[in-house]
Structures are given as structure tokens and as C-alpha cells.
N, C-alpha and C positions, 0 to 999 in steps of 0.2 A: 504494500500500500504506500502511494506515495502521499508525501504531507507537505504543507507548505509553515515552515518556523517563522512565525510572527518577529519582527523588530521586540529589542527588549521592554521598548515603552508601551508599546502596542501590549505585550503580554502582561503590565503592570497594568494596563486600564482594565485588558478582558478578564485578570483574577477581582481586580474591584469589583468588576459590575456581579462578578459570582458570591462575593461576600456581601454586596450591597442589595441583592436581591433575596438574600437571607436574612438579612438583616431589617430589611423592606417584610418579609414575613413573619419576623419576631415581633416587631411594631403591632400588625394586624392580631397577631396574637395575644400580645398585651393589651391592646384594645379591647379586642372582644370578651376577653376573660373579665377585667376591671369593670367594664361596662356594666355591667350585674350590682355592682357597689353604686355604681350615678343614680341608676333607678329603682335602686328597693325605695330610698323614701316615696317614692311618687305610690307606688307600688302597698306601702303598708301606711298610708295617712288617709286613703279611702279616693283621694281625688281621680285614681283611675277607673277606668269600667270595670275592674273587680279589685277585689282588695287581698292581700297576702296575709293570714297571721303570721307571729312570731316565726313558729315552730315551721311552716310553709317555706316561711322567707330560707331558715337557715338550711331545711331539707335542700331547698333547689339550690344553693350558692354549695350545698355538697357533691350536688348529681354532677356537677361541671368539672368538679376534682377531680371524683372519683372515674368519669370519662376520661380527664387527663392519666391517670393513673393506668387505668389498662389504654390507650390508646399509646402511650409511652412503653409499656411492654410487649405491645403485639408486634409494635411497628419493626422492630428490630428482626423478627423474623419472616414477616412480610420484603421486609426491607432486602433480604438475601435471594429475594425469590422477581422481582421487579426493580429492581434498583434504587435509587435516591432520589432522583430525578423526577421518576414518575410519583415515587411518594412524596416529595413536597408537593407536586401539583395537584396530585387529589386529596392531599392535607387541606392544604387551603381551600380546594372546591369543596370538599367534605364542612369545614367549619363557615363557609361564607353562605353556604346551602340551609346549612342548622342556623344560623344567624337571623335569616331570610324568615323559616318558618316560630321563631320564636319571636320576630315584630308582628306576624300573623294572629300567633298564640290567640284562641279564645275566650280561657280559662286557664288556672294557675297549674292542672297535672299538664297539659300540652305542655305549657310555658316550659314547668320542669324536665320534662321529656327532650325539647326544642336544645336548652341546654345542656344536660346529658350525649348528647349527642356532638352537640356541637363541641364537647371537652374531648369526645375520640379523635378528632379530629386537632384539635389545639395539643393534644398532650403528643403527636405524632410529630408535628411541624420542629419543636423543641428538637429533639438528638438526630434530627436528621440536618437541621440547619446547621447544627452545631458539628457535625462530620466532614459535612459541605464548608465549612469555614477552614479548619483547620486542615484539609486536603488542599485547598484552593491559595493556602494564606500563606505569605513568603517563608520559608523554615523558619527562620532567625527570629520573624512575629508574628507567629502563630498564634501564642499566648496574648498577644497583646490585643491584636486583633478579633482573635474568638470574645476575647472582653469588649472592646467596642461594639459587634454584633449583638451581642447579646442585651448592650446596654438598651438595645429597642424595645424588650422587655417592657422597660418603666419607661421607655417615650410614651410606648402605647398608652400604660397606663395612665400616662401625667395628659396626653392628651385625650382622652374618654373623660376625664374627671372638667378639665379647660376646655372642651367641649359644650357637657351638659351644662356650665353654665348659659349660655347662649340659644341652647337648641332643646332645653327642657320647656322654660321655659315660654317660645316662641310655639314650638310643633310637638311638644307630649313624647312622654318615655320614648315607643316606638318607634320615632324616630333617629333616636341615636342607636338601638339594635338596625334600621336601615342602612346607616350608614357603616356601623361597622360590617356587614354586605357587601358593599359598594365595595369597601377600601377592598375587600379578597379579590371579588370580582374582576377589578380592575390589574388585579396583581396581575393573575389566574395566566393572561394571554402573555404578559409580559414572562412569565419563567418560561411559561410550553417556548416562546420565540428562542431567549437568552440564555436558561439554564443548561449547562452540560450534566451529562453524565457523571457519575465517580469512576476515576481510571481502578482507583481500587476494587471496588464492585466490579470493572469488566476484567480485570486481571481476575481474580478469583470464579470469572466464569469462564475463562478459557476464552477471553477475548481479547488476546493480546494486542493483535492490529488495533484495535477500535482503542486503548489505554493508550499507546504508545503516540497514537495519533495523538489525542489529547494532551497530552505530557508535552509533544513537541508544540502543539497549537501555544498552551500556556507558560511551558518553561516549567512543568512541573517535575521533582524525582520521584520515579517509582520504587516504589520495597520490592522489587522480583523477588526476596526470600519470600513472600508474603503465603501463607498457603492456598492453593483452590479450594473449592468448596468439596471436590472429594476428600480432599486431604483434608477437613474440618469435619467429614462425616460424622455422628455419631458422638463427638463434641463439642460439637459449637452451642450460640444462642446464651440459653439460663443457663443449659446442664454447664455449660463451663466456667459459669460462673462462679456452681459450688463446688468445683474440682481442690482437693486440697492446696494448688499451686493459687487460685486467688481467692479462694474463701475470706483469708484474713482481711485483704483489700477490698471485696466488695463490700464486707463489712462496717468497713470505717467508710467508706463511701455513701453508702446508705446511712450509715447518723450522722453523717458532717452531713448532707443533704437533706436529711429528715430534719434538723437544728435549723438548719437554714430556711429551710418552707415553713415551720412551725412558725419563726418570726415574721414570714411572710402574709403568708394566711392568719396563722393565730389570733 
């Protein structure tokens, strides 16, 4: 196969625009998650067409985690079987879609469902961006970079909060679940045009041409140690997670993470 090697400057904007459109994703997703916090008051002071109790309110701000929660754990094995690529793109159609039918909402079990839904989708976007960043990110700042990406996080969220002031207001809760819609919506065409593949993902499925192209397109190094997925048979995924070789690690990963969501949410 032949390729053509982009100038070095040319391959610093085309790794940008691959972190900037993950990062562009993390935004939407902090959005849409936070958004949930703009409109319980409207939500539980009665001024809307139905009203939420307490106990409602805090049910449905859990259905959206706990989406997050398996949508984050499935993704990883989905993720070996279709790539990265396609799963940030039906991440965000999946949570822009749930978005849609939760300004729809009825009644407060839709509502809840509408959200649930829409967290399998937001909890997926999360470690597949985060893959997509740190493959894509210059070696030397990766770290630094994966932390800027990430910081879209709390734009999202600081913008849903500087939002509803303006747009509760003028056009009712529903409207800011509209718009966070929109914003996926809008991404949606932008990744299927601009987002590449992971060279990783196609090296472990035996698609070396198709990595290698890549690699040369961005300036990217490949790990050729890296195993295929035959060679991960029978290990990969969770089960290797809890293999004695990272048991200890996944451990302290899961409460340095658990510490850290707890302050988050909590």
C-alpha cells in the first residue's frame, strides 16, 4: 500500500483536530450529564407540566450513572470487536438520540428511562476519547494533553449551568435537554468526516497496511510488540484484569477513581 507522509506541520494540525474532536465530545458529555443539575429545580418546585419528588429526583440523577457505569464497561469489549472510531460515533448518536427523547419525556418514569439511556451512551464516549487522545497525542505530551481533553469535562458542565441561566428562563427546562441534542448532533457528521481509526485497534486485527498507513499519514509510533487479538485470546477484557499480574493495580485504580467520582457526584 502506498501512502503519502504529510509535512510535519500538516501532521501536528491533523493529530489536533483528532484530540480536538475528542475533546469536542467530552464537552457534549459534560453537558448532557450536568444538565440534569440546571433543571431539577424547575422540575421539583411544580412550575413544570409534572412535578418530580424528592426520592424521583434523586432515582433519575442515579439511572444516568449507573448507564454511565455499564456503558463504560461494555464499551471496552464492544470496542475490540468494531473499533474506536465507530464507537465514539454511535456514542454520541446513542447519547444525542437519548437526549432528544428525554426533552420529549411525558412523564417523570420516561424522563428516567430517556436518561438511563442516555448515560450508556455518555459512560462509553469517556475511555474511548481518552484512548483516542493518548494514541493520537505527541509521546513527550500525552499526559498533558489527555488532561487538557479531558478538561471538556467541566466546560461542558460550566457551560449547561451558564446556559440555563439565559434559556430556563426565556424557553422552559426542555429546552436546554434540546440543545444538548443539537450540540451531539452537530458533532455526529463532523467525527464520521475527520475521525481516524486507532492504528492500535487495526494492528491487533491483523490490519497492518491500514495502521501503518495511518502512522505514516500522522507521524504516529506503532508498538508492533503489541499482541493481536489471537494472541489476547482467552485473556483479555475484565478477565485480565483480575489476573494476579494486575489485580493489585486495578485495585488502587478503582478507589483512586471511586475517591474521585464520590467528590464529584457526592
Amino acid at each position: 500500500m502506498t501512502t503519502q507522509k504529510l509535512p510535519a506541520t500538516e501532521q501536528r494540525s491533523s493529530r489536533f483536530v483528532v484530540v480536538a474532536l475528542c475533546c469536542a465530545a467530552i464537552i457534549v458529555d459534560g453537558y448532557d450529564l450536568i444538565v440534569y443539575g440546571t433543571v431539577l429545580p424547575t422540575l421539583l418546585d411544580g412550575s413544570a407540566e409534572w412535578t418530580l419528588t424528592k426520592q424521583q429526583a434523586g432515582n433519575i440523577g442515579a439511572y444516568a450513572l449507573i448507564g454511565m457505569l455499564l456503558g463504560a464497561i461494555g464499551v471496552g469489549t464492544i470496542t475490540d470487536l468494531v473499533g474506536r472510531r465507530r464507537i465514539m460515533i454511535g456514542c454520541i448518536t446513542w447519547f444525542s438520540a437519548a437526549m432528544a427523547l428525554a426533552a420529549l419525556a411525558p412523564d417523570p418514569t420516561w424522563f428516567g428511562l430517556a436518561r438511563f439511556i442516555a448515560g450508556l451512551g455518555l459512560g462509553g464516549v469517556v475511555p474511548t476519547a481518552i484512548a483516542l487522545t493518548v494514541e493520537y497525542a505527541h509521546p513527550r505530551r500525552r499526559v498533558m494533553t489527555n488532561a487538557i481533553m479531558f478538561s471538556g469535562y467541566s466546560i461542558g458542565g460550566i457551560t449547561a449551568s451558564l446556559t440555563a441561566i439565559a434559556v430556563l428562563p426565556a424557553f422552559g427546562w426542555r429546552a436546554m435537554l434540546w440543545i444538548g441534542a443539537a450540540l451531539g448532533t452537530i458533532l455526529v457528521p463532523l467525527t464520521l468526516r475527520l475521525l481516524p481509526e486507532s492504528p492500535s485497534y487495526l494492528l491487533a486485527r491483523g490490519r497492518a497496511d491500514q495502521a501503518h498507513a495511518l502512522a505514516d499519514r500522522f507521524g504516529l509510533e506503532l508498538d508492533e510488540s503489541a499482541p493481536t487479538d489471537k494472541q489476547l485470546s482467552g485473556r483479555s477484557g475484565l478477565k485480565a484484569l483480575f489476573s494476579p499480574k494486575l489485580l493489585p493495580a486495578t485495585l488502587l485504580f478503582w478507589l483512586g477513581n471511586g475517591v474521585g467520582l464520590l467528590l464529584v457526584y457526592g
